[in-house]
C-alpha positions as CSV (number, residue, x, y, z in Angstrom):
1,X,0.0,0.0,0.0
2,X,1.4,2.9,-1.1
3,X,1.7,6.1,1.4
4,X,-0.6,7.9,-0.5
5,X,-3.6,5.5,0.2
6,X,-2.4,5.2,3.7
7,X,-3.1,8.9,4.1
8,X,-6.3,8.7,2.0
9,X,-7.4,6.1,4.9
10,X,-6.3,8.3,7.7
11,X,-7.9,10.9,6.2
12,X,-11.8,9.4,4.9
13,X,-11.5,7.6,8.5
14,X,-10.9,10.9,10.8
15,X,-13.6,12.7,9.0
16,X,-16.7,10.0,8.2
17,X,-18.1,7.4,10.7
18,X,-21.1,4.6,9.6
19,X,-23.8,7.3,10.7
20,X,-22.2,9.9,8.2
21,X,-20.0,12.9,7.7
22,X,-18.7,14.2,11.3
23,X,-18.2,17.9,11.4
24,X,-14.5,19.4,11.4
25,X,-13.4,20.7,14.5
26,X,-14.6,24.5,15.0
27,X,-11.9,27.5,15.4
28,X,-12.2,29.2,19.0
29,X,-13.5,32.2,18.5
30,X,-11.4,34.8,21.4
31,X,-12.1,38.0,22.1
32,X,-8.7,39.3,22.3
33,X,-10.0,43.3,23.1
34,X,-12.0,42.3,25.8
35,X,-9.1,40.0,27.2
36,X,-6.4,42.6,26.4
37,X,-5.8,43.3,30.3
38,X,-4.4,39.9,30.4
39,X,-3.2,39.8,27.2
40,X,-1.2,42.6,27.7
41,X,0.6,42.0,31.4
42,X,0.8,38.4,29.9
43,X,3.2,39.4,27.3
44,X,5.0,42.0,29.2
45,X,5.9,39.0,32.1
46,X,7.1,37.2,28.8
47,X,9.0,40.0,27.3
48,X,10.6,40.7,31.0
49,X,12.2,36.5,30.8
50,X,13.6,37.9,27.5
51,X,14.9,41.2,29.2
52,X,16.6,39.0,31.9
53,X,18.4,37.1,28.9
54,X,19.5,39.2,26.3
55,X,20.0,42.8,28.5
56,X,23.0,43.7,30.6
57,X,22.9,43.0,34.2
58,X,23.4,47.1,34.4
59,X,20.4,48.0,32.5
60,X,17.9,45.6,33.6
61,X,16.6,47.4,36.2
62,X,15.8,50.3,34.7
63,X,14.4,47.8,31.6
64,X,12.1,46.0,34.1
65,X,10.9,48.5,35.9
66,X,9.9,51.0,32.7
67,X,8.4,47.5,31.2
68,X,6.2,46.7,34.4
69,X,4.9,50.4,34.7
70,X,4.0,50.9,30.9
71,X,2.2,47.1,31.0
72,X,0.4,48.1,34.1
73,X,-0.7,51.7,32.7
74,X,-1.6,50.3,29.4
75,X,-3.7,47.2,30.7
76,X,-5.9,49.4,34.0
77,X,-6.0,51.7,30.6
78,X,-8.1,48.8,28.5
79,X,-10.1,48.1,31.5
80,X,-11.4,51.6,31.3
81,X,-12.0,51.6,28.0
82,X,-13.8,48.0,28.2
83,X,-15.9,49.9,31.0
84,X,-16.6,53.0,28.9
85,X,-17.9,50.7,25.9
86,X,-20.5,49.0,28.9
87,X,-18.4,46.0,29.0
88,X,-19.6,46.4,32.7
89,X,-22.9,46.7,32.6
90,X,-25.3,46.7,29.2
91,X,-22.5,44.8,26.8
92,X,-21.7,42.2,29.7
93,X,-20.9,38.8,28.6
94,X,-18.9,35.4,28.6
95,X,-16.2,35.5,26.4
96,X,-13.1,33.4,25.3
97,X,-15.0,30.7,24.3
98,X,-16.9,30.6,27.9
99,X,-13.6,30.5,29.5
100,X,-13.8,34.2,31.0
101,X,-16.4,36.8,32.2
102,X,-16.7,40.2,30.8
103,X,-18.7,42.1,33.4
104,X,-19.1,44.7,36.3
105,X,-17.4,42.8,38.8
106,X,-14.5,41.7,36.7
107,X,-13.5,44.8,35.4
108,X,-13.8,46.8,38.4
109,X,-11.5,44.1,40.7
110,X,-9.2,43.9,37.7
111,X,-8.7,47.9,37.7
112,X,-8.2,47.4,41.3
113,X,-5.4,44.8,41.4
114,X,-3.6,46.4,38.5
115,X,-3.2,49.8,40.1
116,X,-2.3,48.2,43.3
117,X,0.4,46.1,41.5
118,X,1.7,49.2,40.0
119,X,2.0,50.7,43.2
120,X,3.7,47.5,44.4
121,X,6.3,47.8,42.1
122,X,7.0,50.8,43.0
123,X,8.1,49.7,46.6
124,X,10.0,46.4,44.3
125,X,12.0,49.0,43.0
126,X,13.2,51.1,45.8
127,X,17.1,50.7,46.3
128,X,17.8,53.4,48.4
129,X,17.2,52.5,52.4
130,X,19.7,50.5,53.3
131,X,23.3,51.9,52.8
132,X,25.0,51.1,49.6
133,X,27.1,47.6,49.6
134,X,30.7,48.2,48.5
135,X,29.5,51.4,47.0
136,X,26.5,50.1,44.8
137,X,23.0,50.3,45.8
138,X,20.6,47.3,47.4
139,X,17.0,46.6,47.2
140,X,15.1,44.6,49.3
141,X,15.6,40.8,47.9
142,X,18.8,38.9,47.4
143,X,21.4,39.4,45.9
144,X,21.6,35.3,44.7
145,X,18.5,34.1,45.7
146,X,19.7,30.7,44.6
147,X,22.9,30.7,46.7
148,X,23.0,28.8,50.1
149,X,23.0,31.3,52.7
150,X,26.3,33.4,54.4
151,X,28.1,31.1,51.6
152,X,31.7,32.5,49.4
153,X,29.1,32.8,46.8
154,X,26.3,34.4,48.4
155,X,29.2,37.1,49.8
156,X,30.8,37.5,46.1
157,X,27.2,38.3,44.8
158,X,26.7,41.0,47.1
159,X,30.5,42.3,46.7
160,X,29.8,42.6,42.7
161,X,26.2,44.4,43.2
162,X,24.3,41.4,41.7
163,X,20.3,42.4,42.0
164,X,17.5,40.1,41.5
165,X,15.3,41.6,38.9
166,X,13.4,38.6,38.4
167,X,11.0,39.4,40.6
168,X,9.2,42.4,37.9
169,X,8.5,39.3,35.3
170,X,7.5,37.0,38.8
171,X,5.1,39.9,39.9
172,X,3.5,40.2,36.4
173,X,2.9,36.9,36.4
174,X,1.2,37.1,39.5
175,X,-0.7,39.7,38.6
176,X,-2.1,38.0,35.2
177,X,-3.4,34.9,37.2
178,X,-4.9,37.2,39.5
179,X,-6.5,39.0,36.4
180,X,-7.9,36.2,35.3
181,X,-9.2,34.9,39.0
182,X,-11.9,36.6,38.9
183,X,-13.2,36.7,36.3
184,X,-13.1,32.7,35.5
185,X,-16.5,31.2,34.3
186,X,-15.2,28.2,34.5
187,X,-13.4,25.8,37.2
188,X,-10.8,24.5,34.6
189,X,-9.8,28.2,34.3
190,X,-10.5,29.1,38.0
191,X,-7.6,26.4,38.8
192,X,-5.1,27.4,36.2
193,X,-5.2,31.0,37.7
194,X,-4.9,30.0,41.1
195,X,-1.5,28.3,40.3
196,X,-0.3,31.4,37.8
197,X,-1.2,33.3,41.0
198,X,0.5,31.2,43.5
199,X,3.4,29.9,42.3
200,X,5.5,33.1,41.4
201,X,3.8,34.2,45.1
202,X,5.8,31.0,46.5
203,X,9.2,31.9,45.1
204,X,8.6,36.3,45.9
205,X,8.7,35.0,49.5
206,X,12.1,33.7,49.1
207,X,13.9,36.4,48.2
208,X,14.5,38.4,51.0
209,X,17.7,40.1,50.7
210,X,18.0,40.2,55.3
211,X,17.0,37.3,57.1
212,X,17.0,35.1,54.3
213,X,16.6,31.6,56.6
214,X,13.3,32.7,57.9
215,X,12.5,33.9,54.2
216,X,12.7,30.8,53.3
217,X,11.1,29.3,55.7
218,X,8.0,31.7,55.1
219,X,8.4,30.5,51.0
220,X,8.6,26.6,52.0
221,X,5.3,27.0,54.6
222,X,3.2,29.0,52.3
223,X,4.2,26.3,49.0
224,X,3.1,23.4,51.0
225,X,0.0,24.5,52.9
226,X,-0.9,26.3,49.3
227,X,-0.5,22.9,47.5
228,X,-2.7,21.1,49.8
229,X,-5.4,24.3,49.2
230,X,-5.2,23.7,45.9
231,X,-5.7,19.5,46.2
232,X,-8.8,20.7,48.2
233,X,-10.2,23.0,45.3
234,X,-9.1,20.7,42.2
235,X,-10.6,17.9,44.0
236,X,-14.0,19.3,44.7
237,X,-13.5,20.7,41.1
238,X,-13.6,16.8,40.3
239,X,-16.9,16.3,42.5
240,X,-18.7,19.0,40.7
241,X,-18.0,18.1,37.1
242,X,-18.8,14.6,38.3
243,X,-22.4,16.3,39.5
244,X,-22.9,18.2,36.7
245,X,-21.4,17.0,33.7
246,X,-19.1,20.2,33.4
247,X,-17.1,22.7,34.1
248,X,-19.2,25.7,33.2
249,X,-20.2,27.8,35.9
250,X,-23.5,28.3,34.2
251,X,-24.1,25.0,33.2
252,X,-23.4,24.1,37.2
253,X,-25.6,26.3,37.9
254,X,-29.0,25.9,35.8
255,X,-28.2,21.9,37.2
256,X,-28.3,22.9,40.9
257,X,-31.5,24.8,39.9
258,X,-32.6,21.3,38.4
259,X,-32.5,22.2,34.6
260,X,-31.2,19.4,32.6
261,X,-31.8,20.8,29.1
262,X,-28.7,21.7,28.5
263,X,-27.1,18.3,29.8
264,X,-26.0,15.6,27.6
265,X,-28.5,13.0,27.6
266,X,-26.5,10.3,28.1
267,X,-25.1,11.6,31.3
268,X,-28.6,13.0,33.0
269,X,-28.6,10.0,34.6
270,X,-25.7,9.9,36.2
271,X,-25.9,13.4,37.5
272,X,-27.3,15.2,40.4
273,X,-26.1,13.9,43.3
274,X,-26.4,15.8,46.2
275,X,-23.7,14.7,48.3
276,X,-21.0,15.0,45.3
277,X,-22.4,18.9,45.1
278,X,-22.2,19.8,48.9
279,X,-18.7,17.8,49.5
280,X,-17.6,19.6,46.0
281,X,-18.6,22.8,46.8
282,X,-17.5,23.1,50.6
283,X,-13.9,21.7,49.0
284,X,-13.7,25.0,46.4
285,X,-15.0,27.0,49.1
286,X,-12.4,26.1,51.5
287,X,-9.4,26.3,48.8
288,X,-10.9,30.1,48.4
289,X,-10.8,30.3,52.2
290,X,-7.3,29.9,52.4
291,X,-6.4,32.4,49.8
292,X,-8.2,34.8,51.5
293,X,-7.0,34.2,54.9
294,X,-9.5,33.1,56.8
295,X,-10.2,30.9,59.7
296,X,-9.6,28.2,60.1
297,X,-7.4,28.8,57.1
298,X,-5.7,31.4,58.0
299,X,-2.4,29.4,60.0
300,X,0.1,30.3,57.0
301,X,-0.3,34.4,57.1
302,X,1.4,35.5,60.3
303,X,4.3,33.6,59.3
304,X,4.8,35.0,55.8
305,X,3.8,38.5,56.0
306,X,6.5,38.3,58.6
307,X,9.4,36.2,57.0
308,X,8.5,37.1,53.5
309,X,10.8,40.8,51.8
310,X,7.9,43.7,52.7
311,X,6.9,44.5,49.6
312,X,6.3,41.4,48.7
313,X,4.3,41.2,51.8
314,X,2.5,44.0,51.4
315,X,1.6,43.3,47.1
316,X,0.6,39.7,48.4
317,X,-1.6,41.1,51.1
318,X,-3.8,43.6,49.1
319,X,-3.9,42.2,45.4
320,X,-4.3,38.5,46.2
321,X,-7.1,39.5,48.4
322,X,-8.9,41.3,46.1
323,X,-8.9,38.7,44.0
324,X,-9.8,36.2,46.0
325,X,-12.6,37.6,47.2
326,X,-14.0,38.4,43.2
327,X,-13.5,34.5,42.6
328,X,-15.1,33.7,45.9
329,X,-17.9,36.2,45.1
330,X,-18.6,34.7,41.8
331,X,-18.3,31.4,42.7
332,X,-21.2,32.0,45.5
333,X,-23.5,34.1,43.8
334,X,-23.4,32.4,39.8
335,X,-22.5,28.8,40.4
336,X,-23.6,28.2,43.9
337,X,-27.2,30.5,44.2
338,X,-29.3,27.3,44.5
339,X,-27.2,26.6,47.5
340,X,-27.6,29.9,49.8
341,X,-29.6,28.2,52.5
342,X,-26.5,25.3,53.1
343,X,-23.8,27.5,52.5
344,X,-24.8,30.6,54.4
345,X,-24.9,29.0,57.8
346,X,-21.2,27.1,57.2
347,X,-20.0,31.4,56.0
348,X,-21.5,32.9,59.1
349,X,-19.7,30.6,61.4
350,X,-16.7,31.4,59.4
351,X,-17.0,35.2,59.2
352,X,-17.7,35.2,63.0
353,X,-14.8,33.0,63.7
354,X,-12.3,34.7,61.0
355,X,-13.9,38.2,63.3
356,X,-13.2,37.4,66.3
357,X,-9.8,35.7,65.9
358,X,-7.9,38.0,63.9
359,X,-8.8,41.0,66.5
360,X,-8.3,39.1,69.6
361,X,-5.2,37.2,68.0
362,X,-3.9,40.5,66.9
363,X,-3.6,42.0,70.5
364,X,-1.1,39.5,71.5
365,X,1.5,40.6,68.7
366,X,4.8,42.5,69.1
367,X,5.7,42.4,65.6
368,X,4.2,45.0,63.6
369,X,4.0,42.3,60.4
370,X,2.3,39.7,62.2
371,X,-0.3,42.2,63.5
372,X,-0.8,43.5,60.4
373,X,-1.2,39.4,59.2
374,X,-3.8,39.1,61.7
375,X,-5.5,42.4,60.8
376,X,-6.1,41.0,57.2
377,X,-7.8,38.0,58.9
378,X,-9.8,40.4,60.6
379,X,-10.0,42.4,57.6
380,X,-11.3,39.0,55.8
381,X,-14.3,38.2,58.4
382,X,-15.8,41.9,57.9
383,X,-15.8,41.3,53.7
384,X,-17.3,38.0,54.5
385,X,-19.9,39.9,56.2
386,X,-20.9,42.1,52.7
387,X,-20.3,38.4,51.1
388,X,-23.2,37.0,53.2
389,X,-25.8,39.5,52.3
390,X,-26.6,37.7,49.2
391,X,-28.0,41.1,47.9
392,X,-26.8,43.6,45.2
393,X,-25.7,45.8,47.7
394,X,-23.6,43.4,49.2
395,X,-21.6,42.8,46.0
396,X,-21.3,46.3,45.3
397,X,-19.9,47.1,49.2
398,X,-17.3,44.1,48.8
399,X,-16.0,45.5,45.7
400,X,-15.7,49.0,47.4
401,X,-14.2,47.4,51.0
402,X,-11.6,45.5,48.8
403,X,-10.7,48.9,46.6
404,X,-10.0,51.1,49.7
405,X,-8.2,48.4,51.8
406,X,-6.0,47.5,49.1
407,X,-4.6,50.9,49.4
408,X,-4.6,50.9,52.9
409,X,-3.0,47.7,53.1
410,X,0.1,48.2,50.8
411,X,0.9,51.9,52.0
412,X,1.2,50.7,55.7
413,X,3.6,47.7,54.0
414,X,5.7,50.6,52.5
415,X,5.9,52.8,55.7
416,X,7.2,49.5,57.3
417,X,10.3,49.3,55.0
418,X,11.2,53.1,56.2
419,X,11.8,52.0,60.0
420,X,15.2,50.4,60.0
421,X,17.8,50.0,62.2
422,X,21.3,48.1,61.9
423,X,19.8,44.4,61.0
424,X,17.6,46.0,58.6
425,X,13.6,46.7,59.0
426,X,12.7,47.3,62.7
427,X,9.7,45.4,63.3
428,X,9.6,44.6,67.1
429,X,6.7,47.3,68.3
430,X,9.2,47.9,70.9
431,X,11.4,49.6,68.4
432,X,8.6,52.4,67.2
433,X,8.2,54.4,70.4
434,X,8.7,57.3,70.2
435,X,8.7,57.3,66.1
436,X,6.3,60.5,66.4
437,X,8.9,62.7,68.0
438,X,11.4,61.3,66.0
439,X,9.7,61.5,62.8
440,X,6.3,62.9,62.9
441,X,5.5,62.7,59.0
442,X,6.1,59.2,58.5
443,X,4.3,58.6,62.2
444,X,1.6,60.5,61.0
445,X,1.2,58.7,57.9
446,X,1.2,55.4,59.4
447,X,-1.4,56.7,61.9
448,X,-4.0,57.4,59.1
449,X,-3.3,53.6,57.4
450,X,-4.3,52.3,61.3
451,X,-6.7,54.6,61.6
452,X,-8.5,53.4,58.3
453,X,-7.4,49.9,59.6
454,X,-9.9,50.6,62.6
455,X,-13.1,51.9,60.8
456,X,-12.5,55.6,62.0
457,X,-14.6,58.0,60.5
458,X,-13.5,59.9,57.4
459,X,-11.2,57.3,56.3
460,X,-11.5,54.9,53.1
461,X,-12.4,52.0,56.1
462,X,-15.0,53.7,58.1
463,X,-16.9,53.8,54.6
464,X,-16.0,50.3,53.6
465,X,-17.1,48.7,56.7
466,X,-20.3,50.7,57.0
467,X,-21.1,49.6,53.9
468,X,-20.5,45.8,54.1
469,X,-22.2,46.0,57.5
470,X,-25.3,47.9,56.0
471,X,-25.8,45.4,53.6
472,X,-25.4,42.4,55.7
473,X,-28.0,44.0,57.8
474,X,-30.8,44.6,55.2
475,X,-29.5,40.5,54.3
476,X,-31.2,39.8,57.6
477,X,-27.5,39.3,59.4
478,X,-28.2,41.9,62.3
479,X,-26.3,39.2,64.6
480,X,-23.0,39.3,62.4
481,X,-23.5,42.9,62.0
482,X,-23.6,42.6,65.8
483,X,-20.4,40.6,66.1
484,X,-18.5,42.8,63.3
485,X,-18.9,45.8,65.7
486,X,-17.6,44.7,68.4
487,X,-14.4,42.8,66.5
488,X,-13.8,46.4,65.2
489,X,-13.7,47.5,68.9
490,X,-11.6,44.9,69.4
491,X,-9.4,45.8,66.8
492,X,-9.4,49.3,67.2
493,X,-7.5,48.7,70.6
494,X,-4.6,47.4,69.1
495,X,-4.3,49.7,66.4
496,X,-4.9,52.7,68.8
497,X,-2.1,50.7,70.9
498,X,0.7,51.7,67.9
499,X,-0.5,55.3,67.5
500,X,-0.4,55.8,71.4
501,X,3.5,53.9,71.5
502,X,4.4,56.0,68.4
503,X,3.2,59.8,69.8
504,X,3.3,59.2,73.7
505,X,6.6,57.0,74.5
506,X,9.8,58.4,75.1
507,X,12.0,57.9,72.2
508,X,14.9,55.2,73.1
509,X,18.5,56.4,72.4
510,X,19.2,53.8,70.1
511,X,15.9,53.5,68.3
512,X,15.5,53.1,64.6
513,X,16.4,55.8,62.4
514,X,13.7,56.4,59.6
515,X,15.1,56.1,55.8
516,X,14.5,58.7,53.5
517,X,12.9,57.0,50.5
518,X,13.2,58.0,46.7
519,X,10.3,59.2,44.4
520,X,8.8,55.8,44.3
521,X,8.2,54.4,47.8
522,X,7.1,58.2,48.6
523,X,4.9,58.2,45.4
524,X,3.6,54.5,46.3
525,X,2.9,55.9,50.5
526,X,1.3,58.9,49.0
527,X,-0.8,57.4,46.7
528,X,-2.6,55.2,50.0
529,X,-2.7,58.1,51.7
530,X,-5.2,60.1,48.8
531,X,-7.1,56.8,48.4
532,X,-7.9,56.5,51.7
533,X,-8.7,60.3,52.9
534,X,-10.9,60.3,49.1
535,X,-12.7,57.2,50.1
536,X,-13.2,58.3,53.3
537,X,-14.4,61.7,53.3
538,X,-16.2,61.5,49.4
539,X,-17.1,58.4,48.9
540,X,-20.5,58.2,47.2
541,X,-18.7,58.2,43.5
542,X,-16.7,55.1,44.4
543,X,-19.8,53.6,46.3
544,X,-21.7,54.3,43.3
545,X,-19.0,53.3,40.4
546,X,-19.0,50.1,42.8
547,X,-23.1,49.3,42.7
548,X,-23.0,50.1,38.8
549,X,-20.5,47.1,38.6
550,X,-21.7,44.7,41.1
551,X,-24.0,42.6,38.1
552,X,-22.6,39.2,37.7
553,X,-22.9,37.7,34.2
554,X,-24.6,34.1,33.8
């Protein structure tokens, strides 16, 4: 047989079968404009690999950090177009073929993380705290990351001025999978953007220039407790598709509801098993529990926000939040609506638990990272409050809570890197008395993040919190509404604590100096600062940008 029939074989067999003609395989149709936000940080992460190939070691700060800030600009830039054109609201729709939601909440938590990650590179690039190292500048990560600690060539690194600019093409990876977090429509692509997410997150951690063992250590303990997060969502990602026959959020959905119409025949009845839905669920749920930080999945924060470089801490603390909380959000209200009355009783418990034991948790600390950690697990119980309310309003207050704390959250992260003493950042609390006298702007500043931090009036989280607590209320929660005021009492003790230790101690004789920062940690602290005084003292445009977007797409 010649190779000509042979291919005349392979080909008549691949496209006939004894019932007739089969149809050729269709071309995806994607929607590259109304993906360009991903599209675009996407190719910059791949064009910043290249850039750490091809570009002199000299250069490729400069390189990275122009690439990063032009990717970010230009991507929060096609999210407001995509908004403009009523992607958002009256245009909203699944796109990519099903893969990705174009709608209010996507684009408004996707202009939220990428202005926050261009913010967070701003604190990346800083290099001019600690005292040059044989006369040539030093950032905050390692100058070998991959050399074994105090080793010849660890030392030989630093002597030649080696910096690790991996970590702009690391962050824009990040940043993509938490682009596309929330706004999956599917839990194939939910999963994939958890690990683009996590896994540059995992090696960030690692890369602390000071302390580098307990850097490390933070990196190891957040990869392993993060891989068995993500067993528990790709395993209840199994149990649903083996309820429901797919992956589609919709399709889940209209099968909770108890529409088979859409359902391939020969699998209705095999489908709808209750216990596969509720074990399924609950797994997701908790995978999206952990990201967010709260308890009883919350053991892994404390130890990383502390061990892990603080700008890394303070990016991984405010953008992987808000996207958590969009994926969680989406996954509650579009797959999982049939489910509210078994789901909301297991989310109070949480809230009230995640409440309650980041504030009292928090009073114990004397590390200003770890009580910032367990302030984001506070921080996480009141969102899960506006998460409850299963209302419009309570989207639309998440979104809004999320947008102002992000800010918040990563400007008090920056102020952190300014307090430094000989070892490097002067975290023990014991070390900022007296910081007030000694420095009053950078004092004051950090006063305003707590403040916010607290729920104080005319700051970005007095608004937020009134609003999640105002819709949980209408949502018939009055008795988390209850328990969310008096965590914030709770917490506002501690955070009064700092402010009090900072303006009324006595300066010690050798405290911590304060390091003049250059134009971009001071543009990056400045930047909080405005978000949360505008948020705070106007915030009915925000609040109302944030109803307008809080429409989930089916």
């Amino acid at each position: 047989m010649t190779a000509t029939a042979v291919h005349s074989l392979w080909t008549s067999g691949a496209w006939t079968s004894a019932a007739g003609p089969i149809d050729k395989i269709s071309t995806p149709h994607i929607e590259y404009a109304q993906i360009s936000p991903v599209l675009v940080v996407l190719g910059a992460a791949i064009l910043g690999i290249l850039v750490e190939a091809f570009v002199p070691r000299r250069a490729r700060r400069t390189t990275q950090l122009l690439l990063s800030v032009i990717a970010l600009a230009g991507a929060f830039a096609a999210v407001v177009v995509l908004a403009a054109q009523g992607y958002g609201t009256t245009k909203a729709h699944i796109a990519a073929m099903g893969a990705l939601a174009v709608d209010g909440p996507a684009l408004f938590l996707q202009g939220t993380i990428l202005l926050v990650g261009l913010v967070a590179v701003f604190t990346f690039a800083e290099h001019k705290l600690d005292p040059q190292t044989h006369g040539k500048p030093v950032d905050s990560f390692a100058a070998q990351p991959a050399a074994v600690p105090g080793s010849e060539s660890e030392q030989a690194a630093v002597k030649a001025g080696f910096t690790t600019t991996e970590v702009f093409p690391l962050s824009l990876f990040a940043l993509a999978g938490m682009l596309v977090f929330p706004a999956a429509n599917d839990l194939l692509t939910l999963f994939v953007a958890l690990e683009v997410l996590s896994l540059p997150l995992y090696l960030l951690c690692a890369l602390a220039r000071r302390k580098r063992l307990l850097s490390q250590e933070a990196a190891v303990k957040y990869f392993l407790l993060g891989a068995f997060s993500s067993a528990f969502l790709l395993f209840g990602i199994a149990l649903l598709y083996g309820y429901a026959g797919s992956m589609s959020y919709g399709v889940i959905a209209r099968v909770v509801e108890g529409d088979l119409t859409s359902i391939n025949p020969a699998l209705a009845d095999t489908m709808g098993n209750d216990a596969l839905l509720l074990i399924g669920g609950a797994l997701i749920v908790m995978g999206l529990l952990f990201k967010v930080g709260a308890v009883p999945f919350h053991m892994w924060t404390p130890d990383v926000y502390q061990g892990a470089p603080t700008p890394v801490t303070g990016f991984m603390a405010a953008a992987t939040k808000v996207a958590a909380f969009g994926a969680l959000l989406r996954l509650l209200y579009v797959v999982l609506p049939g489910l509210r009355w078994d789901w909301r009783p297991v989310m109070w418990g949480v809230a009230i638990i995640t409440m309650l034991g980041g504030a009292i948790i928090a009073i114990t600390q004397t590390d200003i990272k770890r009580l910032l950690a367990y302030s984001s697990v506070a921080h996480a119980g009141f969102i899960l409050a506006g998460v409850i309310a299963t209302n419009p309003d309570g989207v639309s207050s998440v979104l809004f809570y999320l947008g102002g704390y992000s800010f918040v959250t990563i400007g008090a992260f920056a102020v952190v890197t300014l307090v430094r003493d000989a070892g490097g950042e002067a975290t023990h609390l014991s070390k900022w008395a007296g910081l007030g006298r000694r420095s009053p702007l950078v004092a004051a500043v950090f006063g305003i993040f707590l403040l916010a931090f607290a729920g104080i009036p005319l700051t970005s989280g007095f608004a937020g919190k009134f609003a999640v607590f105002k819709a949980a209320a209408e949502g018939g929660a009055i008795p988390l509404v209850i328990v969310g005021v008096l965590s914030s009492a709770i917490a506002a003790f501690f955070y009064i604590r700092v402010i009090v230790l900072m303006f009324f101690s006595e300066p010690k004789p050798d405290g911590p100096a304060v390091a003049v920062p250059s134009v971009l940690t001071t543009t990056a602290i400045a930047l909080g600062v405005v978000v949360t005084v505008v948020l705070g003292v106007a915030p009915q445009y925000f609040l109302d940008l944030a109803g307008s977007a809080g429409v989930f797409v089916r």
